[in-house]
C-alpha positions in Angstrom: 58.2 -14.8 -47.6 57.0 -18.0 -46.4 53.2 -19.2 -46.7 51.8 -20.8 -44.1 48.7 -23.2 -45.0 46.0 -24.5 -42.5 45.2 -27.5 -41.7 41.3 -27.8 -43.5 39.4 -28.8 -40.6 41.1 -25.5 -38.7 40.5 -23.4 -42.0 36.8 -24.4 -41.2 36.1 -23.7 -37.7 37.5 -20.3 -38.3 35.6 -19.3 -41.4 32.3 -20.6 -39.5 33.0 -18.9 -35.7 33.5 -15.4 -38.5 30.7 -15.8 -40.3 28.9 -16.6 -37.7 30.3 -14.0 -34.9 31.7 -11.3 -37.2 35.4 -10.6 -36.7 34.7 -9.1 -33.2 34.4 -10.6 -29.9 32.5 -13.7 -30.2 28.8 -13.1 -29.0 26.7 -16.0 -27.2 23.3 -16.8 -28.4 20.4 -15.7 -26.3 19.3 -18.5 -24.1 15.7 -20.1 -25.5 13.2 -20.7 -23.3 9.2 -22.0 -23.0 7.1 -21.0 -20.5 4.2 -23.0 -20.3 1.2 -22.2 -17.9 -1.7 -24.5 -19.1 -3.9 -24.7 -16.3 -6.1 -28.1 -16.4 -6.6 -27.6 -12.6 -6.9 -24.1 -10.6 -6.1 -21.2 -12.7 -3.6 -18.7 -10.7 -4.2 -15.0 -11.1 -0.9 -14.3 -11.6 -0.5 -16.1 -14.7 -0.6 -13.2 -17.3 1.6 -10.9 -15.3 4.4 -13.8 -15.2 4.3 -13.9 -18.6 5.2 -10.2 -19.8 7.4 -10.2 -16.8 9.6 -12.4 -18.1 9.4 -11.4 -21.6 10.5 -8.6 -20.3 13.0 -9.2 -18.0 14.8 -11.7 -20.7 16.7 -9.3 -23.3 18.5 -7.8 -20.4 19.7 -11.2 -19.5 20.8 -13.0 -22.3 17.1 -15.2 -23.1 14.1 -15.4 -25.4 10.8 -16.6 -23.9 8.1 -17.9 -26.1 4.5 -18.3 -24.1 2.8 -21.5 -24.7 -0.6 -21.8 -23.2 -0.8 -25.3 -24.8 2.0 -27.5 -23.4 1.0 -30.4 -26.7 1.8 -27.5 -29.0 5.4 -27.2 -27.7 6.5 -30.6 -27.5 7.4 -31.4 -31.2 11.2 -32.5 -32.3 11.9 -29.4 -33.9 10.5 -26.7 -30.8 12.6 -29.2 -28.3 15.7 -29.0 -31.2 15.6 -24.9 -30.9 15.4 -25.1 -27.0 17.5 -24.5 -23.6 15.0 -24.5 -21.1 11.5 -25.5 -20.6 9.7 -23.7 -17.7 6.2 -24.8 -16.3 3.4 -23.2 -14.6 0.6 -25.4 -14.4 -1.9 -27.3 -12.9 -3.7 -30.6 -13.3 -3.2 -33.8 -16.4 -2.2 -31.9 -18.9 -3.0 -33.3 -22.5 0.3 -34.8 -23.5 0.2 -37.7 -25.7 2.8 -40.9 -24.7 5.7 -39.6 -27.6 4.4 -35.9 -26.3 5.7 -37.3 -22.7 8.6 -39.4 -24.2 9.8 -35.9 -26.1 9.8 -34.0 -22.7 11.5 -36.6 -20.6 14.7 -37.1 -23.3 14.7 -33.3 -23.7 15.8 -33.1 -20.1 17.9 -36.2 -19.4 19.8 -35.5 -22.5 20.8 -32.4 -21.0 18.1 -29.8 -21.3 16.7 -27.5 -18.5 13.6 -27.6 -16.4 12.1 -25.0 -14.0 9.0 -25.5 -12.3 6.9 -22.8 -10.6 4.6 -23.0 -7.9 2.3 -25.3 -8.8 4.4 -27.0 -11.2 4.2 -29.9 -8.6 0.5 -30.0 -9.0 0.7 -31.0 -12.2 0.4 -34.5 -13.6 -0.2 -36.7 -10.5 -0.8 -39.6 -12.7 2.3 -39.2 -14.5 5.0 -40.7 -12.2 7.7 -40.1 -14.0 7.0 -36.1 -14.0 6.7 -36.0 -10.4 10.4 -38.3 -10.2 12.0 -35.3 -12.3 10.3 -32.6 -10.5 11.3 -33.9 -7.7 7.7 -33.9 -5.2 4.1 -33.4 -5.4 1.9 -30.2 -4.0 0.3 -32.0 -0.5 -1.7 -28.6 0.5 -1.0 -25.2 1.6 -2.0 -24.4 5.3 -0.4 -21.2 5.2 -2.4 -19.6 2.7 -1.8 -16.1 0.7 -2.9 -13.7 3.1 -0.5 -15.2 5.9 2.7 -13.3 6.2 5.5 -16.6 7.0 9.0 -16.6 8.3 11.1 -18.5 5.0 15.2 -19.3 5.8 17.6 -19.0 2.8 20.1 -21.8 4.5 22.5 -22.6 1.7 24.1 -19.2 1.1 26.2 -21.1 -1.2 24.1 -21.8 -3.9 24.2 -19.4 -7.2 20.5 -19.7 -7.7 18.8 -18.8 -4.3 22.0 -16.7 -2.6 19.8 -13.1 -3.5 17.4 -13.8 -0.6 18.6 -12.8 2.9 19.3 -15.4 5.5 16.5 -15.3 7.1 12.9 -13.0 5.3 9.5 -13.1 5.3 6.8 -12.9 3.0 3.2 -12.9 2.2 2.9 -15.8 0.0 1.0 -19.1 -0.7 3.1 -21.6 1.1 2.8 -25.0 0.0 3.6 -28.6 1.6 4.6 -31.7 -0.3 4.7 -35.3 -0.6 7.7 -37.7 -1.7 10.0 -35.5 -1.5 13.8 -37.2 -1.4 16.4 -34.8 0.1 19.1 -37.6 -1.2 18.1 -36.7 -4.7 17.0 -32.9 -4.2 18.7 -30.4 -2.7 16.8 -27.2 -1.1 18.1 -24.0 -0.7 14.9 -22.3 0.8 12.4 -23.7 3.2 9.8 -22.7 5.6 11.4 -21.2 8.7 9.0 -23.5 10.7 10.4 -21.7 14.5 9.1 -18.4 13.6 5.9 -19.6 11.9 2.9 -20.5 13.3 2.9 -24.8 13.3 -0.6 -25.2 14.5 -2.5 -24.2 11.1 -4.9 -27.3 10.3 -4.0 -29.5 7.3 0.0 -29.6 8.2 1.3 -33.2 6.8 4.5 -32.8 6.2 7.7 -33.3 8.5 10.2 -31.0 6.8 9.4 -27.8 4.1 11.6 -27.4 1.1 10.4 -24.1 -0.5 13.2 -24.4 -3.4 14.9 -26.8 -4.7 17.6 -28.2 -7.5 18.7 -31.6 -8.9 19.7 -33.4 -12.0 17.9 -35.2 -14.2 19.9 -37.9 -16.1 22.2 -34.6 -18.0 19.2 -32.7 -17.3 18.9 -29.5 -14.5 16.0 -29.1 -12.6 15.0 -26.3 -10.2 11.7 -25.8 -8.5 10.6 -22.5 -6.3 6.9 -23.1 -4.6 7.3 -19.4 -4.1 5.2 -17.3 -7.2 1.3 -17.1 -6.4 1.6 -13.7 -5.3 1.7 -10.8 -8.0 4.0 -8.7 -5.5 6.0 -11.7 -5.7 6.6 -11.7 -9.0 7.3 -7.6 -8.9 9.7 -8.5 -6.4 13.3 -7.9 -7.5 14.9 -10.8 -5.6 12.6 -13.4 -7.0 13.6 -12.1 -10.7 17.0 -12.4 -10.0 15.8 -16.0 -8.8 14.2 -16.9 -11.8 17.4 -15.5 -14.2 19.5 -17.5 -12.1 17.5 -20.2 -12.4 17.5 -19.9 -16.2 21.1 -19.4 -16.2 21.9 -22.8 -14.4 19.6 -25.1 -15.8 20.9 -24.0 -19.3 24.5 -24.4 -18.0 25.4 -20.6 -18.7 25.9 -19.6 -15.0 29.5 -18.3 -14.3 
């Protein structure tokens, strides 16, 4: 009988993908994720329901979500070593340090994932660099909570966004922003401004991304204004938003 011997290196790779699989199927490690809602500015309501949502929602999906209500205490080396995705909701100058902001920057451009939530974009205003990978700043919402607004899904293409309709409505905070760059971001959702009443005071802006994707050096970043509203939140469509969301920035979306 002959013997066949394997190459070391080969001999390697399968003894590690058994030990660390088993000798069934091989399993993929749950997506890790930190969700961050530090508020330094307004404080949303909401904020504590997000959170056990998506702790919840994230062992049906493939991801772990730790909570950190201190963004300085989550951007070490070894949290940003053990982590797929980063995910803000915040407001105002948070109190990261210059290697704090250095950390958080290299984690996405070297290929890590960022997600920001509704007012993610108001959120470090004096940091220019944050608002460059976010991809705009909040400018004002004239269409507050209790307005019921008219919100187009346009790009039915895109994996993230595609659970909305075409065309929905919803009660919501809608916001407005400043610099945004449609040549470096791409929307998938925005304000359906011919069904929506364009005479509220304070409007600025001339067009009215409501989601958004881009990269960021290796880096994915996606951004949804849409989240003030509890119901929102409860809303089965903006879940599947939000796993989608997680899926793509961390590369794992088939």
């Amino acid at each position: 009988m002959r013997t066949y011997i394997l190459p070391p290196l080969v001999a390697a790779l399968i003894f590690t993908s058994i030990f660390a699989y088993g000798a069934g199927p091989l399993v993929r490690r749950a997506v890790r994720v930190a969700y961050v809602t530090e508020s330094k500015g307004f404080k949303h309501a909401v904020l504590p329901e997000s959170e056990e949502i998506l702790k919840s929602i994230g062992p049906r999906h493939g991801f772990d979500v730790t909570v950190y209500h201190e963004a300085a205490q989550l951007f070490t080396p070894a949290n940003l070593g053990n982590l797929n995705v980063i995910i803000f909701y915040t407001t105002g100058e948070l109190p990261l340090n210059d290697d704090q902001k250095r950390l958080f920057l290299d984690f996405v451009k070297s290929g890590g994932g960022f997600i920001g939530i509704h007012s993610a974009t108001d959120t470090f205003y004096k940091w220019p660099e944050y608002g460059e990978m976010i991809g705009a700043y909040f400018d004002g919402h004239p269409w507050t909570q209790d307005n019921e607004v008219a919100i187009s899904a346009f790009d039915r293409s895109n994996p993230i966004t595609k659970v909305w309709p075409e065309s929905f409505r919803l009660q919501e905070e809608i916001y407005q922003f400043r610099d945004f760059d449609s040549s470096k971001s791409k929307a998938t959702i925005r304000l359906d401004t011919e069904h929506t009443d364009m005479t509220k005071k304070g409007i600025k802006a001339k067009e009215f991304p409501l989601a958004w994707y881009r990269t960021y050096g290796k880096g994915r970043v996606f951004y949804s204004a849409l989240g003030h509203r509890p119901e929102v939140w409860r809303d089965s469509r903006y879940q599947e938003m939000i796993v989608n969301a997680i899926r793509w920035t961390s590369n794992t979306l088939d």
